[in-house]
C-alpha positions as CSV (number, residue, x, y, z in Angstrom):
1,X,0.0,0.0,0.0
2,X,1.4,3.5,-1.3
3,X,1.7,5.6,2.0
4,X,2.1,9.6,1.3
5,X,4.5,10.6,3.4
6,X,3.4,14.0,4.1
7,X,0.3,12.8,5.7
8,X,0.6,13.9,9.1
9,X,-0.9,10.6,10.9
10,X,-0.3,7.2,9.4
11,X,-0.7,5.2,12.8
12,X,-3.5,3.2,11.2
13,X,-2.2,2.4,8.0
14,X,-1.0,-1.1,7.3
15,X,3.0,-0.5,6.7
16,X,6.3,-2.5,8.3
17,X,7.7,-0.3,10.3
18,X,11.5,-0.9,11.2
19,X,12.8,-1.6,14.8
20,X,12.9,2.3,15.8
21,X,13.8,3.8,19.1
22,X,12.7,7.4,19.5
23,X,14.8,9.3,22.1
24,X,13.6,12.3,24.3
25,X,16.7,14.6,25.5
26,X,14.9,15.8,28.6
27,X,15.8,18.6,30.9
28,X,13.5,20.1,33.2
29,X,10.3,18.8,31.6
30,X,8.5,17.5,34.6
31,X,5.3,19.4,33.0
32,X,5.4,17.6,30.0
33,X,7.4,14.7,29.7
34,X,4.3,12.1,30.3
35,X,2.4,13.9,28.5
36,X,4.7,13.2,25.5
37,X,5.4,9.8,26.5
38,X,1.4,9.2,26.1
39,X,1.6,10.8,22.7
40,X,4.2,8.3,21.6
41,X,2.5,5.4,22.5
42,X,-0.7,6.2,21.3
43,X,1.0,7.1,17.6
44,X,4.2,5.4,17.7
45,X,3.3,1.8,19.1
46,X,5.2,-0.4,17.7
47,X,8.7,1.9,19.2
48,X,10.7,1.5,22.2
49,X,11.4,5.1,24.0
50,X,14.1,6.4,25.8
51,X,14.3,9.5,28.2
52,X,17.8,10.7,28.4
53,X,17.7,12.8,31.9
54,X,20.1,15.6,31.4
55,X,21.3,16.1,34.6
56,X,17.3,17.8,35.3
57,X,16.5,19.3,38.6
58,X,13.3,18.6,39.0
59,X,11.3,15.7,38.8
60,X,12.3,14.9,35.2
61,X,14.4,11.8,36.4
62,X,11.8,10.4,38.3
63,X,8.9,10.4,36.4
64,X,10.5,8.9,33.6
65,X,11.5,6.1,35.9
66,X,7.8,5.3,36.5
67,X,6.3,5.5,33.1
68,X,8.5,2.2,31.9
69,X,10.6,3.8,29.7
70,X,14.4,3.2,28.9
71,X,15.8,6.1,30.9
72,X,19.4,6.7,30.5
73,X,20.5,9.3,33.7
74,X,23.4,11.6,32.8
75,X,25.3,12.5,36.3
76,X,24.9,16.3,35.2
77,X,23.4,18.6,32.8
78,X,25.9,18.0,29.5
79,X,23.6,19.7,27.6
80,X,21.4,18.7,24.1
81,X,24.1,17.4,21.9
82,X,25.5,14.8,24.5
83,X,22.7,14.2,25.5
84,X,21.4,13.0,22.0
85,X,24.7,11.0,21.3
86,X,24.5,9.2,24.3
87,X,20.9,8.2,22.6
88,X,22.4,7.2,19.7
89,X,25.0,5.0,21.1
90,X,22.7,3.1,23.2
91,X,20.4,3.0,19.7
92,X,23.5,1.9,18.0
93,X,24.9,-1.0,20.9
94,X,21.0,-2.4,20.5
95,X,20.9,-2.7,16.8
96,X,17.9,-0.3,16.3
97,X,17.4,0.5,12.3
98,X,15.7,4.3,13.0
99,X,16.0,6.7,15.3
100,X,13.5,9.4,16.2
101,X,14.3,12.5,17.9
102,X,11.0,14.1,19.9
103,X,12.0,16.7,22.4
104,X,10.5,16.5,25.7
105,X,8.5,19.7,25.8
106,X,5.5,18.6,23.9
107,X,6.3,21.0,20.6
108,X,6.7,18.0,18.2
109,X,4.0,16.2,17.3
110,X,4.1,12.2,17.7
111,X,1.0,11.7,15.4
112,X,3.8,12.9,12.8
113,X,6.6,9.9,13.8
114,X,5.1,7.3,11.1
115,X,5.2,9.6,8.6
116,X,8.9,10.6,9.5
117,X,9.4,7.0,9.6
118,X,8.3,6.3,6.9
119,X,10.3,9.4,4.5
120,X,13.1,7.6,5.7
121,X,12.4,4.2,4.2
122,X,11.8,6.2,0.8
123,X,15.3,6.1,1.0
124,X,17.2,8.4,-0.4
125,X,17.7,10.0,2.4
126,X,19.6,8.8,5.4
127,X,18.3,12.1,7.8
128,X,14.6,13.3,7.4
129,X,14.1,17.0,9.4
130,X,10.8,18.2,10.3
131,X,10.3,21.6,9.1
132,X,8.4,24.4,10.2
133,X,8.8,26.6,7.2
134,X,8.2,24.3,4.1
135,X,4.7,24.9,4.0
136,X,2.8,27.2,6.2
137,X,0.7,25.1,9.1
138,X,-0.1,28.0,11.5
139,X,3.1,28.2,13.4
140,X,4.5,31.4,14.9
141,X,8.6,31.9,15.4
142,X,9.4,35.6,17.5
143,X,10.3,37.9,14.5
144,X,13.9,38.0,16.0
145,X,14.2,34.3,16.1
146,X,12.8,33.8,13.0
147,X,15.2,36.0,11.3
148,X,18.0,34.1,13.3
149,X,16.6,31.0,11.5
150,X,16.5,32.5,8.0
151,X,20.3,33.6,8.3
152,X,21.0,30.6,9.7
153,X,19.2,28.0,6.5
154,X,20.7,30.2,4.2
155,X,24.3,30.1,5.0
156,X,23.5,26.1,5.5
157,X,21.8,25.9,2.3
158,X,24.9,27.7,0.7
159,X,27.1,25.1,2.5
160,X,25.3,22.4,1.4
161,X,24.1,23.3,-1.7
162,X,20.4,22.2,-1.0
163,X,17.7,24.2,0.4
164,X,17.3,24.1,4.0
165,X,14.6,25.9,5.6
166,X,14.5,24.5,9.5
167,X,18.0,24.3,10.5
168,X,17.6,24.4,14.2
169,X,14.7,21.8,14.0
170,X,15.2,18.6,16.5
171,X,12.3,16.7,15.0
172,X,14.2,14.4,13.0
173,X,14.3,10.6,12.2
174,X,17.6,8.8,11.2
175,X,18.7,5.5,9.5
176,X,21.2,3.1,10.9
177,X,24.1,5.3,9.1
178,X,23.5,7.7,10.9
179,X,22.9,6.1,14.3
180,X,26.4,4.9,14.2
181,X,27.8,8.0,12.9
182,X,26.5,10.3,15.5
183,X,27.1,7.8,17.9
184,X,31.0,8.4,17.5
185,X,30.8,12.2,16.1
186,X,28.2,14.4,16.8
187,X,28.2,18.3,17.8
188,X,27.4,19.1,21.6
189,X,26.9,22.8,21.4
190,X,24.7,23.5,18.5
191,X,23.9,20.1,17.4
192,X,21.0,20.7,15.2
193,X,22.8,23.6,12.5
194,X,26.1,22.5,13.1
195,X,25.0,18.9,11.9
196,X,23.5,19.7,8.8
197,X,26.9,20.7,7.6
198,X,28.1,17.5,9.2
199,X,26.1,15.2,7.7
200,X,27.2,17.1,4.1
201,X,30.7,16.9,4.7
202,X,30.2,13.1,5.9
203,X,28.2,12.1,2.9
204,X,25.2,11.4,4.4
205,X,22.0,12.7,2.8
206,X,19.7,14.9,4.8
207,X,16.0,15.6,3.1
208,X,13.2,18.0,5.0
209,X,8.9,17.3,5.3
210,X,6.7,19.7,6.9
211,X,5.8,19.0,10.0
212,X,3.3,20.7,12.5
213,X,4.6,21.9,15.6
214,X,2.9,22.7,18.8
215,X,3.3,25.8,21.5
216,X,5.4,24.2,24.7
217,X,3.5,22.1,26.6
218,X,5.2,22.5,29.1
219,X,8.5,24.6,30.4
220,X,11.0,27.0,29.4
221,X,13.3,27.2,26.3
222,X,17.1,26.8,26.4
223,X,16.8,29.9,24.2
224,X,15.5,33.3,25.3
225,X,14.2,35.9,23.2
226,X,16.6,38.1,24.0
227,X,19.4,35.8,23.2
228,X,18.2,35.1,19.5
229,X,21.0,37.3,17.4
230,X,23.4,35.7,20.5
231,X,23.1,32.3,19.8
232,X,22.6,33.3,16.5
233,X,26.4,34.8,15.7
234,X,27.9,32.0,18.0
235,X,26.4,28.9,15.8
236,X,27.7,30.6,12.6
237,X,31.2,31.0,14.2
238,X,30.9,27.0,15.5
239,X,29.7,26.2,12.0
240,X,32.3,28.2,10.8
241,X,35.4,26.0,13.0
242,X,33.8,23.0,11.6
243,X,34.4,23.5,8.4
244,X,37.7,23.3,9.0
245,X,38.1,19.9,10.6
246,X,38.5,17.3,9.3
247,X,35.2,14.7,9.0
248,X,35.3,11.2,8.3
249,X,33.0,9.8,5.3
250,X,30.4,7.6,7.3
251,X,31.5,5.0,5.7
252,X,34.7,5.3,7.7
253,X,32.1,4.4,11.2
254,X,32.0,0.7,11.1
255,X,31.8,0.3,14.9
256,X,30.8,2.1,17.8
């Protein structure tokens, strides 16, 4: 059965999905975090889940403990991009063919997982991004962020040489290439822009869909309004020293 993968809910279609393990980096998202759990399991059934604490402060670590997830505890907040490797290594030591990322604040959508999913088994790509900004769906960025985000897809789109609207989207679902690639290399201080270059430069392919995206549940962002144009210059500058390392092809990962 032909599946369109832009269809935002495909839990009850009849499709074979692969062994996937969607991770939550979670910090501080006591408001939220079953609430997204729920979600999960009501569209994303047939997936394992695991909550990687970040070193939270409030009752984060324990909640997760009682819903019956996989909860990997990081002895302190390491922030989002170790946080997310230490995901994929445990999704690469288990043999899992996809991994989806669904942040713990309740803005991405888990009716939209199978239809992630299921962009990646088009395969040809080894990286599907949710975007905002591909089609309009009725969310609202702050006009400063928003303009942060526009710089940001076109110096990546220039890098790359493929449009990239949603740079600094974490709604993403990856292949087993790049489970074990970001597993042994992935960026910990802007790991969403900074590994869109990545990926290029390691010859994986990365494609966008739109996605819908919800206000926070639950919560505070990492990010401030009033840090925008901030965090803004300092991605560009980390993007910027990346580009001159040097990045194994992923075919150069064999083990983790």
């Amino acid at each position: 059965m032909a599946i369109d993968p832009l269809a935002p809910c495909l839990e009850g279609r009849d499709w074979n999905p692969p062994k996937t393990l969607v991770i939550i980096p979670a910090f501080n998202e006591e408001a939220s975090l079953a609430h997204v759990v729920g979600r999960i399991r009501e569209h994303a059934p047939w997936a394992d889940i695991a909550v990687v604490n970040d070193g939270s402060e409030d009752r984060t670590g324990s909640i997760a403990d009682d819903l019956g997830v996989i909860v990997l505890h990081m002895p302190f907040n390491v922030g989002i991009g170790a946080t997310m490797q230490t995901g994929f290594m445990y999704a690469a030591r288990h043999g899992y063919e996809a991994a989806v990322q669904n942040d713990g604040d309740g803005q991405h959508d888990p009716c939209e997982i199978p239809a992630l999913v299921q962009r990646l088994l088009a395969g040809d790509a080894d990286i599907v991004v949710g975007s905002r900004y591909l089609e309009p769906r009725g969310y609202v960025t702050p006009p400063l962020r928003r303009l942060g985000i526009v710089i940001l897809a076109g110096v990546l789109s220039v890098i790359t040489r493929r449009r990239i609207t949603d740079p600094t989207s974490g709604f993403r679902a990856s292949n087993r290439r790049v489970i074990r690639f970001c597993a042994r290399l992935y960026p910990h201080d802007y790991p969403e822009p900074e590994s869109v270059a990545l990926f290029w430069r390691a010859g994986l392919k990365l494609r966008e869909m739109p996605v819908t995206m919800n206000p926070r549940y639950g919560g505070q962002s990492s990010i401030r309004y009033l840090k925008s144009i901030y965090y803004m210059v300092k991605v560009l500058l980390a993007i910027g020293v990346g580009l001159l390392r040097k990045v194994p092809k992923w075919q150069e990962v064999t083990h983790v």
